[in-house]
N, C-alpha and C positions, 0 to 999 in steps of 0.2 A: 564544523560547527557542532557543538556541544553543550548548551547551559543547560544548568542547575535547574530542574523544577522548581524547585524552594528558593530560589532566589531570583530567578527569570521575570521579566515584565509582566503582566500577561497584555497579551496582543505579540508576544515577541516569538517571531521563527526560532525555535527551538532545535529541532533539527532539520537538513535537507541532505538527500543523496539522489543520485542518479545510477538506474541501472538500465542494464541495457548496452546495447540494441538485443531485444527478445529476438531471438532465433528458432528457427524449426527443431533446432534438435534442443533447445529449452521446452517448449511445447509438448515434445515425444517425449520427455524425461518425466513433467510435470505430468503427463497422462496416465504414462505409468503406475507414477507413485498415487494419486488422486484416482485410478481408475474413471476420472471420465474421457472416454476414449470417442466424445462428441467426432466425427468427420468434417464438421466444419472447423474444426481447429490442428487439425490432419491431413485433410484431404483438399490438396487444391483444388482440382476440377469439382469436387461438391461446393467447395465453397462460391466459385463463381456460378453453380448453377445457384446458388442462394441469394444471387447479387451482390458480391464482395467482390474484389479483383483478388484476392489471395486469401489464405485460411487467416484465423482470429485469433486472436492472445484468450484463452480464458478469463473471465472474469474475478476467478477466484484464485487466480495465479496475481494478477493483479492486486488484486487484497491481499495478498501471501505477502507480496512485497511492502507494501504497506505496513506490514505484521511484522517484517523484516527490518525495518525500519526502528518501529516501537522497541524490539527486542535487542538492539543488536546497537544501536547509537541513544536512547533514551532512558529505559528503563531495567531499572535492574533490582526492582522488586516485583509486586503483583500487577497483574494486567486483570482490570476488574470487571472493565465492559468494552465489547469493541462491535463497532457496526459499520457498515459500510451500505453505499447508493450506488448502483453504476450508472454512469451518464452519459458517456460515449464506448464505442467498442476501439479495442486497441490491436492496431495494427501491426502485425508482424515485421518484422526489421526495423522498430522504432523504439527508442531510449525511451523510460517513463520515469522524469523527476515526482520524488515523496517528499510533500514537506508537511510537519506537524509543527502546528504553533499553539502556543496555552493560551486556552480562552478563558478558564477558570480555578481558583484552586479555594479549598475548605483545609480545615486544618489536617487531614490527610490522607486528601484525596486531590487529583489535578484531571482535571477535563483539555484535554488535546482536541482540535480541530485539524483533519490528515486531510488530505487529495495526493492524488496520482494524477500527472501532469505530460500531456503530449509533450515533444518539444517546441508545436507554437501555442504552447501554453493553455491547451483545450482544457477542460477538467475531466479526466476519463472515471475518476470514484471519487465520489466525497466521503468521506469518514469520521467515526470520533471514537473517543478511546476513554477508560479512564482508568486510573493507574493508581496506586496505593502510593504514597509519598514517603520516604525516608523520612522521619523524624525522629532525632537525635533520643536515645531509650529506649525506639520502640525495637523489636526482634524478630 
């Protein structure tokens, strides 16, 4: 799934993908690169001393994919504003469906409504994005 900004409903699911299942050696790579090398996203036994049953998906790895999403199946001009909520913590060895649907558009400009999605459908990040629109002239 793929539509047009410019031509999309608004209300309509514009994109979704599914990634995942986050793995420990996703985590280790992301911490890497990110340098936050948190232990509760690392270290199982701290984690359970934290009250988790296993270590935790970063939350900004989470947004990453979200960001992953925008870049990579929506947009292929400017990304203008993006923000993000966290609302549940995301569990390691669990897929996280992204879906971005257009809530708004100006003549060229589109406002996205994103979430990051457990698989029973939790909302682990709400988000929103806004994105510079292709119109036919501009450069």
């Amino acid at each position: 799934m793929n539509i047009p900004l410019d031509t999309a409903p608004i209300g309509a699911i514009i994109a979704e993908r599914t990634f995942g299942p986050i793995q420990r050696e996703d985590l280790e790579r992301y911490a890497q690169a990110s340098g936050d090398l948190n232990p509760l996203h690392l270290d199982p036994e701290f984690a359970r001393q934290a009250g988790f049953t296993d270590v935790i998906v970063h939350g900004m790895f989470g947004m990453a994919l979200l960001g992953r999403l925008i870049e990579e199946d929506i947009v292929k001009q400017r990304l203008l504003l993006f923000r993000a909520r966290f609302r549940k913590v995301i569990e390691i060895d669990q897929a996280i469906v992204c879906r971005a649907r257009l809530t708004s558009r100006a003549q060229d400009t589109a406002v996205l409504a994103l979430e990051a999605l457990s698989p029973s459908d939790a909302v682990l990040i709400e988000a929103s994005a806004t994105v510079e629109l292709i119109v036919v002239g501009n450069k």
